[in-house]
C-alpha angles and dihedrals in degrees: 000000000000114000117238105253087209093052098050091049092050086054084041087046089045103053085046091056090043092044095050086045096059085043101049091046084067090067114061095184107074130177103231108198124183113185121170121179135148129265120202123186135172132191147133092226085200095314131118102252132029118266114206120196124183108202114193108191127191111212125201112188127194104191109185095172109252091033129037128199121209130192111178120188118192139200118204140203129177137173110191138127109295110266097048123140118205129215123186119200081020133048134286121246105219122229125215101231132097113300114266138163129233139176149178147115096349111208118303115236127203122179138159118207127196115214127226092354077172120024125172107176088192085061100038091226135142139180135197132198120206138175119200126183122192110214113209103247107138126099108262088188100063087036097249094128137358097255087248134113107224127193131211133179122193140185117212116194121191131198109197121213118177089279118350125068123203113207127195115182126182122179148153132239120205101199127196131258105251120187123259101023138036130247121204120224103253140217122218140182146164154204145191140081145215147246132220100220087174136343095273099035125068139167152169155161127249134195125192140194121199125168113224115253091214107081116250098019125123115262121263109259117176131172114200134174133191144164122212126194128194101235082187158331101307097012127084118176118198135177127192144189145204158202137181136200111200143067079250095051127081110251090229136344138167138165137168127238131195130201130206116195106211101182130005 
């Protein structure tokens, strides 16, 4: 019998929740982080007219040091042709109605991430581990989600040079079996790095590979860019900015984030 894939990354998913629990409980001294912003996209994704969604997410952050737990709540607004199915983190699949927007709870996303798994100072290299699970949350009927959970784990390595920090990332997404259409497992990586230009201003360029879960459609291939500065102690403000080069990908897309550091 051939085992379920999603089933063996939400037990996956389980005994790394239940792993980082029993070591963060070790540390009794944890960072607790909220940030909020606005995300804006627009794209035709191989349709015929442009859809534009605004996502507005609510992060709640546990740092314990060496593990880090992450809830994120959405909100979710998209105009696009009716029939339309979102997907954030993926790709829509367009519809063929009249345009029209809805919005609602976007897909809740829980993840836990461990923190330098292999770490070589000499080098100046680092790697984390995290394991991310997207809840279906959304609305399927208004097209705001797929009505799947879907699961993803993903491996970051760092090289460390004085300022500047290059990051490569490569990771899988399991997703979900919606009705009505299937969604391929897919591959994703990136590559990129920053640069500390103070101590308060950073920036740096990204760019990111995802294969398209629809059969037969182009990868997803973004370049995005952002600088983030520290306003404060406990505050930190950053913008961003995109561009895509495939049908998948949004044309252009940017957005700001702030973070509020509640305890350190």
């Amino acid at each position: 019998m051939k085992a379920n894939p999603n089933y063996l990354v939400s037990l996956l998913g389980c005994a790394i929740m239940l792993q980082g629990v029993t070591a963060a409980a070790q540390d009794t001294d944890p960072k607790f982080t909220l940030s909020t912003g606005i995300d804006f996209a627009s794209g035709s994704y191989g349709g015929d007219v442009d859809i534009e969604d605004t996502y507005v997410p609510l992060t709640a952050i546990v740092d314990y040091g060496r593990i880090a737990f992450r809830l994120t709540v959405p909100y979710l607004s998209v105009r696009a042709p009716a029939g339309t199915i979102f997907d954030p983190g993926g790709e829509p699949l367009p519809g063929s109605g009249a345009m029209t927007t809805e919005s609602g709870l976007g897909d809740v996303i829980g993840s836990v991430t461990f923190y330098d798994v292999i770490k070589n100072r000499r080098l100046g290299l680092a790697m984390d581990l995290t394991g991310k699970i997207k809840f279906a949350t959304a609305d399927e009927d208004k097209g705001l989600g797929t009505g799947e959970s879907d699961y993803s784990l993903q491996a970051d390595v760092y090289k460390f040079v004085n300022d500047f920090t290059l990051l490569s990332s490569v990771g899988y997404k399991f997703r979900g079996d919606p009705t009505g259409f299937a969604l391929n497992d897919v591959f994703m990586a990136s590559l990129g790095g920053t640069y500390k230009f103070t101590p308060d201003v950073s920036g740096g360029l990204f760019f990111d590979f995802r294969e398209s879960a629809i059969s037969g459609n182009d990868s997803i291939q973004e370049l995005s860019a952002f600088v983030s500065r520290r306003v404060s102690e406990n505050w930190r403000l950053q913008v961003y900015g995109l561009t895509g080069f495939t049908d998948s990908s949004p044309d252009w897309g940017g957005g700001v984030q702030i973070k509020k550091i509640l305890r350190r």
